[in-house]
N, C-alpha and C positions, 0 to 999 in steps of 0.2 A: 647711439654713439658707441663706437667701439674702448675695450676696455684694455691698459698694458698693466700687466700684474706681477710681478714675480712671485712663485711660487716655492722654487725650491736655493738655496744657496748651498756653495760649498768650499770654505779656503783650507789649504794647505800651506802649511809654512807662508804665512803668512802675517807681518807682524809681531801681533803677541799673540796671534792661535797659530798651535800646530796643525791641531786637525778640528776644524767644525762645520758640523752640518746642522740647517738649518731649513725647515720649512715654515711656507708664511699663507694662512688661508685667514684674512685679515684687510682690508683698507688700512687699519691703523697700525703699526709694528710698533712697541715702543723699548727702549733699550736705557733701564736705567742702573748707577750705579754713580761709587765714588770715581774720581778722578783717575786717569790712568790705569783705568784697567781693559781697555781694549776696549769701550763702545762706537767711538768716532772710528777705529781702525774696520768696524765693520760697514761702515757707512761709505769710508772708504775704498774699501772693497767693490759694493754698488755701486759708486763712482765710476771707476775703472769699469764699467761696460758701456760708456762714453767715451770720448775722441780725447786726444790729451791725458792728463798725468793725475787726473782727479781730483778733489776736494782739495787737497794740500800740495800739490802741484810738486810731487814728490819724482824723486828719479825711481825707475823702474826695480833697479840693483839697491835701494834703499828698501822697500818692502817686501824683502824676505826677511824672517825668523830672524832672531838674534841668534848667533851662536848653531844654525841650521847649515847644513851642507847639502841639503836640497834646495831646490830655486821654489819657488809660489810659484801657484796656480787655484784659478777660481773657475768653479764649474757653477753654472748655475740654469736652472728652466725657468721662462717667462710666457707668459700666457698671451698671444695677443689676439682679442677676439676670441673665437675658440679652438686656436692654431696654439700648438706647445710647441716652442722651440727650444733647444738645447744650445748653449751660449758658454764656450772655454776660451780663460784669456790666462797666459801665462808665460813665462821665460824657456826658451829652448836654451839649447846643451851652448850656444854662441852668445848666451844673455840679450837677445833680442824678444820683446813682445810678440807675439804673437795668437792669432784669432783663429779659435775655430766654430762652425754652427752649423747643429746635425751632424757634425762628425768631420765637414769638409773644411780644408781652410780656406781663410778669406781676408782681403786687405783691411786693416783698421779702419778703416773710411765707411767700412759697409756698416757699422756702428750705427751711424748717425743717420742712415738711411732706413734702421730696423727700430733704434730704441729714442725715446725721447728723455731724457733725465736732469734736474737741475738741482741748484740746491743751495743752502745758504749755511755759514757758518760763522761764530762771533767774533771771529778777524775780521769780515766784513762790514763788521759796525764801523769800521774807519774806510771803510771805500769813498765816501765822497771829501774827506780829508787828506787822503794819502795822495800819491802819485797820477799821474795822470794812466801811465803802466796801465795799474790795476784797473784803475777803469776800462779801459780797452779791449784788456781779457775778459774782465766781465762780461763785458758788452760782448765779443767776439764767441765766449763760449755760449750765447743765449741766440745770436744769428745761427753758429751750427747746427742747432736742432732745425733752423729754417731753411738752412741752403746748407746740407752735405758740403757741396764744394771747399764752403769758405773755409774750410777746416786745411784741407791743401794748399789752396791760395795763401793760407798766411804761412806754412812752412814758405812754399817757392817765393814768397815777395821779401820776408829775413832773410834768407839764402841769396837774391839779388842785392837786396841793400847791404850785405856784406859785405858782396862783390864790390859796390861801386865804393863803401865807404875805405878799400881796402887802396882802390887806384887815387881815391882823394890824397889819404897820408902818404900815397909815396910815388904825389905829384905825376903820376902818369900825365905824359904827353899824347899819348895816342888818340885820337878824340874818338876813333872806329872801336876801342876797347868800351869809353864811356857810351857810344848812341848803342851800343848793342844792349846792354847792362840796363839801358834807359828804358829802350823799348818793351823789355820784361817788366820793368817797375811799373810804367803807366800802363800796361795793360790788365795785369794784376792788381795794381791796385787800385784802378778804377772799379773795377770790381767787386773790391773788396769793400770801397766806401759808398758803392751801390748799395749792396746788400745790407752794411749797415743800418744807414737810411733808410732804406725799406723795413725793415725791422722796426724801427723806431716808429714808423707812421702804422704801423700794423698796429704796435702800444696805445698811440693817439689813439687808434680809431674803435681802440677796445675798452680804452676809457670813454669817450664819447657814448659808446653804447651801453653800459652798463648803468644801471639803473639807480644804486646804490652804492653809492660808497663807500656809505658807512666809518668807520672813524679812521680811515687811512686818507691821507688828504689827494688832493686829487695835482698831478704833476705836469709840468712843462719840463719837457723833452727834446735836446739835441744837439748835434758835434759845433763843433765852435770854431768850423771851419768851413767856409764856403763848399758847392758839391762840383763836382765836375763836370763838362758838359758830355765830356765822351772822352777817352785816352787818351787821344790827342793832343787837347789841352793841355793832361798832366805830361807829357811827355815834351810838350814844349815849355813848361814851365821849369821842369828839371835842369833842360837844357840851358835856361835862360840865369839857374839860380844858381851855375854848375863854380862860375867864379866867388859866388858869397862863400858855400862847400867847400872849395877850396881853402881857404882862410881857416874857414872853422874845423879842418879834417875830415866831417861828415855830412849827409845829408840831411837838410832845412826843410824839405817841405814832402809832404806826401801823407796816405792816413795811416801814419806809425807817428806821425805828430800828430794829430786829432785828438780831442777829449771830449769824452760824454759827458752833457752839461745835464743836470738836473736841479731845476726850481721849485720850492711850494709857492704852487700860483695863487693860493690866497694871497701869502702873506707878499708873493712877487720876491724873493731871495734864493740865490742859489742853497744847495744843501750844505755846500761849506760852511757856511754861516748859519746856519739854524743850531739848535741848543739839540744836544747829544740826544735826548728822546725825540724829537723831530725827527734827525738825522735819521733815526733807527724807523719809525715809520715812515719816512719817504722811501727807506730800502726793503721793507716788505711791501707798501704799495706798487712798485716797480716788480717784487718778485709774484705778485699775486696777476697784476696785469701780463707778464710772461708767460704764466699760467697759463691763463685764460685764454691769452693769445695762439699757445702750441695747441691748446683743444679745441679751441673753434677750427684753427687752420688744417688740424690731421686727423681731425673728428676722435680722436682717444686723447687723453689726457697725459702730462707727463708723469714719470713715476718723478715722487718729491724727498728730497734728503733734507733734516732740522735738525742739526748739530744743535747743543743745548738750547732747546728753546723756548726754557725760561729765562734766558738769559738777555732774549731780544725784548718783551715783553712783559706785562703782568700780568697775572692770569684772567682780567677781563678781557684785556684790549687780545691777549694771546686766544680765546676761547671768540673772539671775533675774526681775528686771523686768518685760525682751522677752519672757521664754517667758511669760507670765501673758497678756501682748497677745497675743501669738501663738498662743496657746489657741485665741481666736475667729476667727483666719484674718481680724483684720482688716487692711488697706490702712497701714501706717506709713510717714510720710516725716518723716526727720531729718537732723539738722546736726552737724558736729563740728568741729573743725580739723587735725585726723591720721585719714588713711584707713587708719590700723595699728591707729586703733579696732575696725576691722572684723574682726580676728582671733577676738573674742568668741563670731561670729555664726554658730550652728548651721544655717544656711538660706540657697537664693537669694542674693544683694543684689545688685540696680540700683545701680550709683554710678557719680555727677559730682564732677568736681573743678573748682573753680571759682578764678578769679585777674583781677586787674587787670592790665589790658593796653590800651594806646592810649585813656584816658580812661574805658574802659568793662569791663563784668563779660563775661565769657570764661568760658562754661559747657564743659567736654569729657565725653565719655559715658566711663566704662573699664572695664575687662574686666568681666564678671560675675566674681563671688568667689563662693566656697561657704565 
């Protein structure tokens, strides 16, 4: 199996670092320290060389420096296999993002086609209580590591449902305005709720094969809405739902209504209803099958982001967790606020400690720990 590593990091004006460079020759990176002094913002940082707005789904003109009149930029080398690529993402003089790799530029989309990355953080511990939203995104940024496209597909199918829910409120008559607008939606998002789906049965079929589950329970999986047979259908259902829209000023049906349902099949309850430690291991059982999913399927492993993560776990059930990651030999960089968490940890660990000093974040390298 091939390996994706990062090896070197580098943000500029970025956050709360001006300037920090970092190298990582490590599986495990750990980043600990008090609160707010910049560990998550690096995590961040690794984030942003995925599709979308990263870990905190921040706007782009938000992560620059406080008080900076230069824009961020993050430079950084990844290893994959035994190919080193060179990976710059940052704001031009128009405040637009922008990609470059090796030197040459390239559309964000080519992201998801080079790097695999996911990651979990303790706002997440309400994803199966919260909105239906977040689920989706969830769900939607764990497809893009499988299908590139779908990363496009859901700018163009928001951008159509605009469209349509735009001639709703102001009762357009034209009906050639609406089948045009229609024919974008169902074909896109039939797509869209393809790939999902596929997604999901890739889950199933990685829990089926696993051998062990060990103390994360094992999960019933999927949307809570009928699938489509082909465009078609959705496109005639649009049509057919265009007078209910009407009434309501927006669109009723399509997969930006969809929710990602997850059960504990022992107990047979969705996760809404499970007790808050439940909740919390039904969403690293889900982030561990994702896992395992992107490495069977691209034969390298995702690089893994763990915003506080003692904060999901104890440090039993947490030192069960890492071993499940640590199976597929992939790349983990995490956060804590006690470096005594690290006692857990059967392996390696790269750690920094990190502190607020003279206005600014104070990165230190310290000893390798086993």
């Amino acid at each position: 199996m091939n390996n994706l590593n990062l090896k070197n990091l580098k943000l500029r004006n970025f956050r709360s670092h001006k300037s920090l460079d970092l190298d990582f020759y490590s599986h495990f990176i750990y980043f600990s320290g008090p609160n707010g002094v910049g560990k998550t913002n690096i995590l961040e940082a690794i984030s942003l060389f995925s599709p979308g707005r990263g870990l905190r789904g921040a706007n782009i003109n938000d992560l620059i420096k406080f008080n900076s009149e230069k824009l961020w930029d993050l430079y950084s080398i990844f290893k994959i296999a035994n190919i080193f690529i060179e990976i710059e993402i940052g704001l031009d003089n128009k405040g637009k993002k922008n990609l470059r790799v090796d030197g040459k530029k390239k559309p964000l989309i080519y992201l998801t086609e080079l790097l695999k990355i996911i990651w979990i953080t303790p706002l997440m511990d309400r994803l199966w209580i919260g909105g239906s939203n977040d689920r989706r995104r969830f769900l939607d940024r764990l497809v893009m590591n499988f299908f590139p496209k779908h990363a496009k597909n859901c700018i163009i199918y928001e951008q159509a449902l605009k469209k349509r829910n735009f001639l709703l409120k102001e009762s357009e008559k034209d009906i050639a305005w609406f089948l045009a607008v229609e024919k974008q939606l169902s074909v896109i998002g039939y797509e869209i709720d393809k790939y999902r789906r596929e997604v999901i049965e890739l889950l199933i079929e990685m829990q089926i094969n696993m051998k062990n589950q060990g103390f994360f329970p094992i999960l019933n999986i999927d949307l809570d809405t009928q699938p489509f047979k082909n465009s078609e259908e959705l496109f005639e259902e649009l049509q057919k739902s265009r007078q209910t829209d009407f009434k309501a000023k927006r669109t009723l049906i399509g997969p930006h209504k969809s929710d990602l349902i997850v059960n504990h099949s022992i107990k047979n309850i969705q996760a809404k209803n499970c007790s808050t430690g439940e909740q919390k291991s039904l969403l690293l059982s889900f982030f561990i099958l994702s896992s395992l999913a992107i490495s069977r399927k691209f034969g390298k492993p995702p690089i893994i982001l763990l915003d506080e993560i003692v904060a999901h776990l104890d440090k039993e059930n947490l030192s069960i967790f890492l071993q499940q990651l640590i199976s597929i030999n992939a790349q983990i960089f995490a956060t804590g606020t006690d470096i005594n968490n690290l006692d857990i940890l059967p392996f390696d660990t790269q750690s920094y400690s990190i502190d607020w000093s003279e206005n600014k974040s104070k990165v230190s390298l310290n000893k390798n720990l086993v």
